[in-house]
N, C-alpha and C positions, 0 to 999 in steps of 0.2 A: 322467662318461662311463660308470662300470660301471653304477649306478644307472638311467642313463635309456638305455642303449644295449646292452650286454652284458647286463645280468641279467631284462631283459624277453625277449631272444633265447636266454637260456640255459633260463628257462624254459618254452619250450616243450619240452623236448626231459627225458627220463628223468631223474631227477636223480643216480643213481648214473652214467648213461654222462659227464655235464656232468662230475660228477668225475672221472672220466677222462681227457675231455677237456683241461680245467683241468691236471691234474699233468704230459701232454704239452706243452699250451702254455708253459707255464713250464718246462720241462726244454729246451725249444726254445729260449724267449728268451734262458737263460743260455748255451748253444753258441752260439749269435750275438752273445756278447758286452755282452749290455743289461743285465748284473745292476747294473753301474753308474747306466745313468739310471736304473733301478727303485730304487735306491737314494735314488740323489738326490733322487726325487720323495716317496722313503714314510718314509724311516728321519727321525727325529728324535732328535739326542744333546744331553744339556743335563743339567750335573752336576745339580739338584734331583731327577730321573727315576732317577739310579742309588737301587737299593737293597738295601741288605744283608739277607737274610732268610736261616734256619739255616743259617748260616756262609757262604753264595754272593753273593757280589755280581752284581747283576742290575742290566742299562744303564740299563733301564725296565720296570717293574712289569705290561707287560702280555704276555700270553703267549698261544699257541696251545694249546687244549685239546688231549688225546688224541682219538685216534679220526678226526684228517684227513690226517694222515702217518700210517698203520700200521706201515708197514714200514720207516719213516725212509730213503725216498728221497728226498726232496727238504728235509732240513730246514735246509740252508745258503740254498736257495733262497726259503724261505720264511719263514725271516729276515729277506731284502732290505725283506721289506715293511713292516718295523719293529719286528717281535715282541721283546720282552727275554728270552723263552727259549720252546722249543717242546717239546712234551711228542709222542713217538712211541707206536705202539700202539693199543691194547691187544694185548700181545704173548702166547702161550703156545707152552709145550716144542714142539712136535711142530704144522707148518703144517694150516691147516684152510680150509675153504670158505666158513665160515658159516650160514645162514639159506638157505632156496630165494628167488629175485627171484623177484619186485618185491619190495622190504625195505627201501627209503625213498622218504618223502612229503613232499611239501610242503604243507602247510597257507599258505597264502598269506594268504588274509581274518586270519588269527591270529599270521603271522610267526614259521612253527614249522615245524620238522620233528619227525617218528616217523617212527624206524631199527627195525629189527628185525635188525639186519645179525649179529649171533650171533659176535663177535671173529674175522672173517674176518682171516686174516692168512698169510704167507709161515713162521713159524714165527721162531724168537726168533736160532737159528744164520744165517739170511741176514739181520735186522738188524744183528747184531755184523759181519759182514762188509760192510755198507754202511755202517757209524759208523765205518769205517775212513780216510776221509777226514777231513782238520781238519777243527776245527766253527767255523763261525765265530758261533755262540750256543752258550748254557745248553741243554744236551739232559736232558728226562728221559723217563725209561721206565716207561713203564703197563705192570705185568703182571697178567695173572692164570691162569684154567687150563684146560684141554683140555674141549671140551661132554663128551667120553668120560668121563674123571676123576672118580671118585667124590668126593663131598666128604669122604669121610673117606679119600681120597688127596689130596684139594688141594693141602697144604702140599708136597706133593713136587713140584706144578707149578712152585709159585710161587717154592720155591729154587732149581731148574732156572735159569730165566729169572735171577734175582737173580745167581746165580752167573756164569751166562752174561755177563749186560750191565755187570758190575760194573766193567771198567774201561774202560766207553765211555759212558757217561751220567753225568749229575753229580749229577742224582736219579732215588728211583724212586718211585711210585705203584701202590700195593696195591687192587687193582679187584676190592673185592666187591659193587659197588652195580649193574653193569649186569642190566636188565632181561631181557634178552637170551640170556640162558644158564639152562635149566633148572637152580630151585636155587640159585644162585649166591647170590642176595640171601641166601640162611641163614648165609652163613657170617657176616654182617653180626652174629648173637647173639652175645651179651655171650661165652659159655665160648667157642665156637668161633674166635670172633676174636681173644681173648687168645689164645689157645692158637699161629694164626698169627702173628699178628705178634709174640710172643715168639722164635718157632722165629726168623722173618725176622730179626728184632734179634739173635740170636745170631749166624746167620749171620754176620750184616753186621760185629757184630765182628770174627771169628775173619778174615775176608777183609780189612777194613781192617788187622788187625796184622799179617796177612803182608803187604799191598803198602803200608808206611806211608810210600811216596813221593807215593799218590794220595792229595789233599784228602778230606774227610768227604762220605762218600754219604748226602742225607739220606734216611728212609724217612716216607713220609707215606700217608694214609690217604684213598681217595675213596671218598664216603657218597653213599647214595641222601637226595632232599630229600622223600620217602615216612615219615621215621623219626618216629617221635612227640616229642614234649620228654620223654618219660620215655626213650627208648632214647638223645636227643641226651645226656642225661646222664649215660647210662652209657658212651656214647663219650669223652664228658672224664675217666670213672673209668678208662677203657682205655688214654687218651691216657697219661693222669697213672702208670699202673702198668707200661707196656707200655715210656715212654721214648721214644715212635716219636716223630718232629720237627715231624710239623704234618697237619691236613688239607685237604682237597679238598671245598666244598663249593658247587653239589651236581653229582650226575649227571642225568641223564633222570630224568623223572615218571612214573610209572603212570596220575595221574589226570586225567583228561578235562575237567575245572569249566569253564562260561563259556567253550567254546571255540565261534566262529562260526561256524568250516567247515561244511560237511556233513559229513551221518553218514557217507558211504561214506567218507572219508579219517578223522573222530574213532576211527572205530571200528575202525580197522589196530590191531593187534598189534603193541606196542614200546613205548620209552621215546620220550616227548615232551620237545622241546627247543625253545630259542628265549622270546619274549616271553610269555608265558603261563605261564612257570616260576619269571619274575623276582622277584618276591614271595615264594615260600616258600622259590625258595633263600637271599633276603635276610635272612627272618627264620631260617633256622637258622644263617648267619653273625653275625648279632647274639647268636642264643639262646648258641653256642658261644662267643663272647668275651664277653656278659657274664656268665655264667654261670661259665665257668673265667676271669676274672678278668684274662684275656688271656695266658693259659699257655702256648699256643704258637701256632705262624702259623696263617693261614687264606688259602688262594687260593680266592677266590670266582669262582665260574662259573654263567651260568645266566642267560640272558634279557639281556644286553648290547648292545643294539642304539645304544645313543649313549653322548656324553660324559657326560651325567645319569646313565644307567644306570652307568655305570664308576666315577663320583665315588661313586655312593651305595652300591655294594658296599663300598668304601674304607671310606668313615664307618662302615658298619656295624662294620667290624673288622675287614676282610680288608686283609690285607698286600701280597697279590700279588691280578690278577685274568685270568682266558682267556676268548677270544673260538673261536666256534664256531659257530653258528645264527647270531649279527651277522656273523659276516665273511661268511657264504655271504650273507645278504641286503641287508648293506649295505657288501659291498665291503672292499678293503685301504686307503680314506682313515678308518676308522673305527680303526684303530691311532694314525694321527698325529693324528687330533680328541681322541682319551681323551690323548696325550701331551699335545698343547697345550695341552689344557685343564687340567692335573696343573701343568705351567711357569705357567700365569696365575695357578693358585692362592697359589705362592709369592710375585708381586709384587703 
């Protein structure tokens, strides 16, 4: 039904207003009471699916990227549709606007979008007050920092938020990879990112031994799939000295290769996402577990448009895997196809 009816109708129409649309619709069906049959149709439970990854047990391995809930209003709702955990944000201190529209595209011929959307969000204090509702998933929190914020004020962003959301998410996500923010990808070098995610791990300490009733927050790390195999190596030297629990691989692409579209939409300003990414972020999921030996997690994201695509991030070495560019184009049966097919694999 979405496939041949909805998403030929939704594409006519802006695709930033469509997402709008979309989080009213769904905010609707749950006040009328449907989160049940949305359930019943989308969710799949089946002990082989659960999985434990740093220290969280997780229903099933597939999740919703950041960046489609920013604000975490809707992420019990958007659970229904099968996710084993959703990732809110990209959140920073102090609410912002983003990017001027038009700021996302769709690449159709190529099964892609470019955002330029610039961490538009409500600010990190009205998500803690909307994650005040039970959750009835794994929540984690993308943060990263203010377009204003120098980078050599970052780190004061990013404890902000840390601080802020520490006892409403069960993990977080360190976002120096979007495209989208003048700058931002620097912080991605070797010194300057030790330097964060040190400061973060300290943090994260000092906050866990005061509230040592809440479970371990994990802190993990999302990379641009732009990095060389020489900088992907020093991210395993950073993994490996820094402590943090896992990363995120990847975010949006800068580059354009073999893309079909026309020029007027290749040539938008932003990070590319969707089927055209699925390759380089596979091999820097691969490069990072065989290379570190399989040291720590990998939630792989990036080009997942079916159950192939979802098995073969798996194999490469990812532990966990998020949908994001596949679910806008192929819909919420594309959670319960990567489960079932994850249950066939076990008989």
């Amino acid at each position: 039904m979405y496939k041949n009816l909805l998403r030929p109708l939704f594409f006519l129409f802006d695709p930033e207003a469509v997402h709008h649309f979309s989080f009213a619709a769904i905010k609707l069906m749950g006040k009328l009471g449907l989160a049940p049959l949305i359930r019943d149709i989308y969710k799949l439970e089946h002990p082989s699916l659960t999985r434990e990854v740093f220290g969280l047990k997780f229903k099933n391995p597939v999740g919703l990227a950041a960046g489609f809930d920013k604000n975490a209003a809707l992420y019990n709702e958007l659970s229904d549709f099968g996710f084993g955990f959703v990732e809110i944000g990209t959140l920073t201190p102090k609410p912002q606007d983003g990017n001027p529209k038009k700021r996302l595209f769709r690449l159709k011929k190529d099964q892609a979008i470019i955002n330029r959307m610039g961490f538009n969000n409500q600010g990190v204090e009205q998500a803690v007050t909307a994650l005040k509702k039970p959750h009835r998933v794994l929540i984690g929190g993308n943060i990263g920092k203010n377009k204003l914020t120098p980078n050599e004020q970052a780190v004061s962003d990013y404890l902000i938020c840390l601080e802020a959301l520490f006892s409403s998410v069960d993990y977080f996500v360190v976002n120096v990879s979007s495209p989208n923010t003048p700058g931002l990808r620097a912080l991605q070098e070797k010194e300057p990112l030790k330097a964060l995610l040190n400061s973060l791990m300290k943090r994260k300490s000092e906050l866990q031994a005061a509230a040592s009733e809440l479970a371990n927050r994990p802190l993990l790390l999302k990379i641009a799939p732009d990095l060389t195999d020489e900088q992907l190596l020093d991210i395993i030297e950073i993994v490996a000295e820094t402590k943090i629990d896992g990363v995120i691989a990847s975010n949006t692409t800068l580059s354009r290769k073999g893309l079909a579209s026309n020029e007027s939409l290749t040539a938008q300003a932003g990070g590319l996402s969707g089927k055209p990414v699925k390759d380089r972020s596979t091999h820097v999921i691969k490069f990072l577990f065989e290379k570190s030996k399989g040291a720590f997690p990998i939630i792989g994201v990036g080009g997942i448009h079916s159950a192939d695509d979802a098995l073969e991030k798996l194999a490469a070495g990812a532990s966990l895997i998020q949908l994001w560019t596949g679910f806008v184009y192929e819909g919420p049966a594309l959670v319960k196809k990567i489960n079932k097919a994850l249950i066939a694999q076990t008989h």
